[in-house]
N, C-alpha and C positions, 0 to 999 in steps of 0.2 A: 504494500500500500504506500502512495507517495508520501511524505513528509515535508507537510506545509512550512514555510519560513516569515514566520512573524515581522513587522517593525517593532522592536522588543522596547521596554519602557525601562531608560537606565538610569530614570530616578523617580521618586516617589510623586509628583509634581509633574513630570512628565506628559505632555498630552501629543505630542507629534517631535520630528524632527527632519535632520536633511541625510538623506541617502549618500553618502560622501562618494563612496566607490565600492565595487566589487573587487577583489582579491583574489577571486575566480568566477571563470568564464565557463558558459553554458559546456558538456561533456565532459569539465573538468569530475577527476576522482576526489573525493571529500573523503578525510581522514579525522576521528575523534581527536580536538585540539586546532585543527587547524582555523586559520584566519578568515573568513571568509568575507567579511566588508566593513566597515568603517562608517560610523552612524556620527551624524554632526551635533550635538543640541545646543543649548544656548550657555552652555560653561565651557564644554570641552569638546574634542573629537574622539572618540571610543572604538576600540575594534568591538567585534562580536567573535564569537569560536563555536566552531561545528562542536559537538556531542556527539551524534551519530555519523554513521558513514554514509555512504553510498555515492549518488553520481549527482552532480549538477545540471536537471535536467530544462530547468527552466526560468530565469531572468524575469519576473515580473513587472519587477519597478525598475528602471536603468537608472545608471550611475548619473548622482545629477541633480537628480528629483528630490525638490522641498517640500517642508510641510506634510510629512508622509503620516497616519495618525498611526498609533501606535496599536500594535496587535491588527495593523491591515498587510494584508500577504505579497508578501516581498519578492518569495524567489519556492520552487520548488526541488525539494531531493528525490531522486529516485535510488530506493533502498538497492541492496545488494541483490543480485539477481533479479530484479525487476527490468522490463521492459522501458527503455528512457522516452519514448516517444506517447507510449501510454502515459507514464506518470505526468508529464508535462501537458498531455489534454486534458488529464482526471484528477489533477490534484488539487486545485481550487475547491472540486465540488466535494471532494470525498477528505474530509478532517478525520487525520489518523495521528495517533500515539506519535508525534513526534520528537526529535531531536533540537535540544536547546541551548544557550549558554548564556552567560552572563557576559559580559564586554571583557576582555581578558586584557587591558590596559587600564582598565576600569578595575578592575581584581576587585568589584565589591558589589553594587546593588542593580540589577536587571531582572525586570519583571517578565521577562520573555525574553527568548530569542529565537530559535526556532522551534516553532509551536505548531498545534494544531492551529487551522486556517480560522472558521467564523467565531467569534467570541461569545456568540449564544450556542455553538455547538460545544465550548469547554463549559459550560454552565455544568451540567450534569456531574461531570466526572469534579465537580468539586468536594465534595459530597465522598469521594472513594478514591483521592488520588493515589495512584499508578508511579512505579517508577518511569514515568516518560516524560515526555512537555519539557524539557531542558532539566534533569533530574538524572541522564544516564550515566554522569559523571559524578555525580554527589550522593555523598551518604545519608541513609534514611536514619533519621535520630526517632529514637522510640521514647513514645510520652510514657507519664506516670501509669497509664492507662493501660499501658502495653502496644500501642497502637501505633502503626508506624505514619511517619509525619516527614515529609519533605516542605526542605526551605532552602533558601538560599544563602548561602556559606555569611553574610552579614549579617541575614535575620538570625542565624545561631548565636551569633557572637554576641548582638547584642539581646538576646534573650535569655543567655547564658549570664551575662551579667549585669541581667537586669532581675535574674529569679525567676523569670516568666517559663513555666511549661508549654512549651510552644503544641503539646495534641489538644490543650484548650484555645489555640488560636484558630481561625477559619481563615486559610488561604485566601486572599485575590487575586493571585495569581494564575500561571496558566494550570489548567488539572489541579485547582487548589493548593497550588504550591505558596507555602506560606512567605511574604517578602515585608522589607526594612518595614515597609509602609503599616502594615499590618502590626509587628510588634510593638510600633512607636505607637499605635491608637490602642494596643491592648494595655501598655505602660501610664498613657495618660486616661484610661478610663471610658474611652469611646471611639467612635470613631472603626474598631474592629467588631466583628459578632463572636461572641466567645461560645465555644464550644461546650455545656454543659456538661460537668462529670460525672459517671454515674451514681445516681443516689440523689442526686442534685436539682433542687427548686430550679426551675425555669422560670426567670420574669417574664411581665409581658413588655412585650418591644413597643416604644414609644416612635411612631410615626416621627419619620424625618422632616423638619422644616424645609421646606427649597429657599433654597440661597436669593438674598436679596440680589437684585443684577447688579454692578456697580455702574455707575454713571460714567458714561464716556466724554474727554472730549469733546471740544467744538468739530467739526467734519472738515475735510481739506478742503472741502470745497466753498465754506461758508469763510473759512481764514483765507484761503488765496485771492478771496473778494476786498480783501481790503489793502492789498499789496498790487501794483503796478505790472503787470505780466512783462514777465524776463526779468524782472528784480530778485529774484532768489531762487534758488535750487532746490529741487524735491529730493529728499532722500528717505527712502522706503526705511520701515523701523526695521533691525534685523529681530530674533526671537532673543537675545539676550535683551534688550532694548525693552520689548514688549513684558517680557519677567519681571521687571526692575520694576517698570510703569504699574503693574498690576501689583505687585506685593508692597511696594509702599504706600500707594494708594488707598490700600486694604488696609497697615496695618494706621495708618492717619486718620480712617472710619472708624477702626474698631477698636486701636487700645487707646485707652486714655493715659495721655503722655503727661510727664510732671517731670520740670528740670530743675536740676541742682548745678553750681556752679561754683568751685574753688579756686584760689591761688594757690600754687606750690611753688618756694623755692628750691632751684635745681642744683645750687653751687657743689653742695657736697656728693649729689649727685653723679655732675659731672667731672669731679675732682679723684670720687670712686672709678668713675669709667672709665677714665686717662691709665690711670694705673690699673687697672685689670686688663684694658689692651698694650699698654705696656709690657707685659709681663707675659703676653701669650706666647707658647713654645714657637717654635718655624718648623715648617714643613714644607719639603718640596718648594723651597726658597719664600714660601708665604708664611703669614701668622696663620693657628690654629683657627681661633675666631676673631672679630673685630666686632664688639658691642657699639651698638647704638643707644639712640635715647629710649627710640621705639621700644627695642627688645626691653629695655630695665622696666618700662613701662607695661607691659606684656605682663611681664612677672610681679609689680607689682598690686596690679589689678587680681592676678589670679589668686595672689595670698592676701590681699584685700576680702576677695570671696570665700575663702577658708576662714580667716579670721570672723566673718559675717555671715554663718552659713545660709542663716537667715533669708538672704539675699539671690543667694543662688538658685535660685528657681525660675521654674515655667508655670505659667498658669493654662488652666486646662479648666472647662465646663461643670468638670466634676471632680475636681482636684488640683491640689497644689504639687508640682513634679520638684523635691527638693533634689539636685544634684548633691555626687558624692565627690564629684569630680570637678575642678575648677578647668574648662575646658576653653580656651579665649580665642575668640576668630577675630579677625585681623583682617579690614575692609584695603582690598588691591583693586591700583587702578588697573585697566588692562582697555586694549582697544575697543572701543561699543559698552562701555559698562566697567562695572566692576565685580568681585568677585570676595567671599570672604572665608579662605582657608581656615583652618582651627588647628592651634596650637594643644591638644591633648593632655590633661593634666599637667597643667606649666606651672602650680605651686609647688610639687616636687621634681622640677627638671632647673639642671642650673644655669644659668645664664650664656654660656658659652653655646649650648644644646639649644637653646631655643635661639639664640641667633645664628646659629645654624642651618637647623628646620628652617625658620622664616627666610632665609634668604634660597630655599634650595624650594619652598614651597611659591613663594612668590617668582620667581622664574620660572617653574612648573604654569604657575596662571598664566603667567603672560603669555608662555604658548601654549594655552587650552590644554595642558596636559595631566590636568589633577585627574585624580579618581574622587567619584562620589561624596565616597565616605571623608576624603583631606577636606570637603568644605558646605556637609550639612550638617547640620546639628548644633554642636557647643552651647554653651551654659549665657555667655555673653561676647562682645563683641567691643573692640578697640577701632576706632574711625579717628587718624590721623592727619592732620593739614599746615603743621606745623612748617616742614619745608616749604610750605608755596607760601608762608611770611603771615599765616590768616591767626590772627589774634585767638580769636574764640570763634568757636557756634556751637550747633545742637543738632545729632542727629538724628534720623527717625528709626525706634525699635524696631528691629527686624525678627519678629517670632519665629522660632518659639522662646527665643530671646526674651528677658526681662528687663535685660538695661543693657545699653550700650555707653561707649564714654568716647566723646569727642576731645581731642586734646589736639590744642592749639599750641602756637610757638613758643619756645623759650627766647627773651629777652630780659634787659636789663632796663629793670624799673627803680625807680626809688621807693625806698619802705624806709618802717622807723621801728627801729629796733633800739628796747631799754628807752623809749623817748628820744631819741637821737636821728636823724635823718640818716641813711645810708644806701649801696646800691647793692640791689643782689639780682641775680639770673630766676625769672618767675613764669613759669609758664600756670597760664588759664587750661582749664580744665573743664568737660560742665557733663554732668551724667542726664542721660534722659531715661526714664522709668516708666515701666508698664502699672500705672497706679495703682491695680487691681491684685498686683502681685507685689509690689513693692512700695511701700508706704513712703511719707515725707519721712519720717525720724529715721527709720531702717534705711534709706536710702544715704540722710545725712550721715548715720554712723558707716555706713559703707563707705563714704569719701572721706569721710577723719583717718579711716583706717587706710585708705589708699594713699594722702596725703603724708600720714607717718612714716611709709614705705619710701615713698620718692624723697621725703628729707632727710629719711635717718636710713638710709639705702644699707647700711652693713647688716640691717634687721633681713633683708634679702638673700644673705650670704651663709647666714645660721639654720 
């Protein structure tokens, strides 16, 4: 039976993307692992990887094609010993058990890859998933239940440390393969349908709200009315463009924002960071690491948030998600947008390590080559503007985010210290808060404690 090939969804948020290229051509032989195309979406470029074998018997979408929606059939395999001319007329209509992966550059979250073809034909087998549907490669982890449960090598990870029994989850993915998206809605309380255990009260399911539409825009057409034809250029939004526009928009509606705003001086600071990159070994005629303001800043936010644990949270509908982890993403410009890697528990990683990571993660962005998992999630977020000379501002919480912290330049202002006029190095600072999860006072004692960090920085080193 042929094996349909999905547009596979390689992030949770995901609703289409761009067809980059094919990696193999119609009669090529397909081998479990290998590369077969390259999916574009609005962070990165991704390969995908065969699972199953057989032959490439047919080209659906050509290399090229945008906007592709996700779990629409791409390309078809004809299995081993099958007929290739058959499978290539009959495999649209006929969704069979197929061969899947996860984006293998991606090494993390894909809801499909190649899959059975109609998405109302995997309905069923949700309910009884199969080792198939991109599953040939990956181990079935058996629930408390006994019952065997396919996911995706992410979904384990973070299910495994989150405590979650993933045979009480219900896959959305293909053949009810359990994926990221899934255990992030079983962790905050909604959002997945849990699978009742035996012995176990069944609620009744509360009807879904449909989603308010959000208000668009004025229309191009209604704005090029008030501009002079040939006075400006049109440039089509790309899909990262359109991302950005739609999650800040959202979270502008729906969290209610409350900022906080401090001085910190930087002097001992920066008199600390002279001498820690002073001191860095050589290697292959370079320093080891070279710290920044940023990186000390990185870290001091994340033990900012261990001292506060308070603070480290996500708010959820029917719950508050306290992190155990101070996990800090870090807003990069990159061309069309920006992007916000996550530095992974940076209250216990030492300074040298996270200036590292960041500079090996922020070159990864700038050529779309992160995975996944380097920049969803985290506990909060650092949005720096300092270098381009910008004093202060505020920016907008990116959920499941509960504060973010804008930090502006360091300069030399005058203060008075002991009653005395004098000059020190002070950079402005100003946190924005999901109100709902982070209160004024919990907020304020978050920035004393972030503040103590940046001027007594050897508190960083212990």
């Amino acid at each position: 039976m042929p094996i349909n090939i999905l547009m596979p969804a390689l992030s949770p948020t995901m609703e289409k993307g761009n067809l980059a290229k094919w990696l193999k051509k119609e009669g090529d032989k397909i081998k479990s692992g290998d590369v077969i195309a390259e999916i574009e979406t609005d962070k990165a470029t991704m390969e995908v990887e065969a699972v199953d074998e057989g032959i490439l018997a047919k080209i659906v979408v050509e290399a090229g094609a945008q906007d592709v929606a996700v779990n629409a059939l791409i390309g078809i395999i004809a299995a081993e010993g099958e007929d290739v001319k058959a499978a290539a007329s009959g495999g649209a209509g006929n969704p069979s058990p197929g061969a899947g992966a996860p984006p293998s550059s991606a090494g993390g979250e894909g809801q499909g890859g190649v899959a059975p073809a109609p998405v109302a034909a995997a309905a069923p087998a949700a309910s009884a998933p199969s080792p198939v549907a991109g599953e040939g490669a990956r181990r079935a982890d058996e629930g408390a239940s006994g019952t065997r449960v396919f996911a995706s090598p992410l979904a384990k990870r973070i299910a495994k440390e989150a405590g979650i029994n993933l045979a009480a989850v219900k896959g959305s993915g293909p053949h009810g393969r359990v994926v990221m998206a899934d255990v992030e809605a079983a962790k905050a309380g909604g959002g997945a349908k849990v699978i009742p255990m035996p012995g176990a009260a069944t609620p009744a399911a509360a009807p879904a709200a449909a989603p308010a539409p959000m208000p668009s825009g004025p229309s191009a057409d209604a704005v090029k009315k008030l501009f002079a034809e040939g006075s400006y250029e049109e440039v089509p939004h790309d899909g990262m463009r359109k991302t950005i526009a739609r999650r800040l928009l959202e979270s502008k509606q729906t969290v209610p924002h409350f900022y906080l705003t401090v001085d910190c001086e930087l002097d001992a600071l920066l008199a600390l960071r002279e001498q820690i990159n002073k001191a860095a070994p050589v290697k292959d005629g370079k320093p080891a690491y070279k710290l920044s303001v940023n990186d000390m800043v990185i870290k001091a936010m994340a033990m900012a948030l261990r001292a506060v644990p308070d603070a480290n949270v996500s708010w959820t509908d029917n719950a508050m998600l306290r992190h155990k982890h101070a996990d800090v993403g870090v807003a990069v410009s990159i061309p069309g947008g920006l992007i916000t890697p996550v530095i992974r528990d940076a209250c216990h990683k030492t300074l040298s390590t996270i200036s590292n990571e960041m500079k090996d993660l922020a070159a990864r962005a700038k050529a779309r080559k992160l995975k996944p998992e380097e920049y969803q999630g985290g506990t909060t977020a650092v949005s720096n503007l300092g270098m381009f000379g910008v004093k202060d501002f505020a920016a907008i919480v990116n959920p499941p985010h509960a504060t973010i912290l804008a930090v502006g330049a360091g300069e030399q202002r005058a203060v008075v210290k002991n009653g005395q006029l004098a000059v020190a190095t002070v950079m402005s600072v100003t946190l924005s808060t999901d109100h709902r999860a982070v209160d004024g006072a919990l907020g304020a004692e978050l920035m004393q404690a972030f503040k103590g960090y940046i001027e007594n920085p050897m508190g960083m080193l212990v």
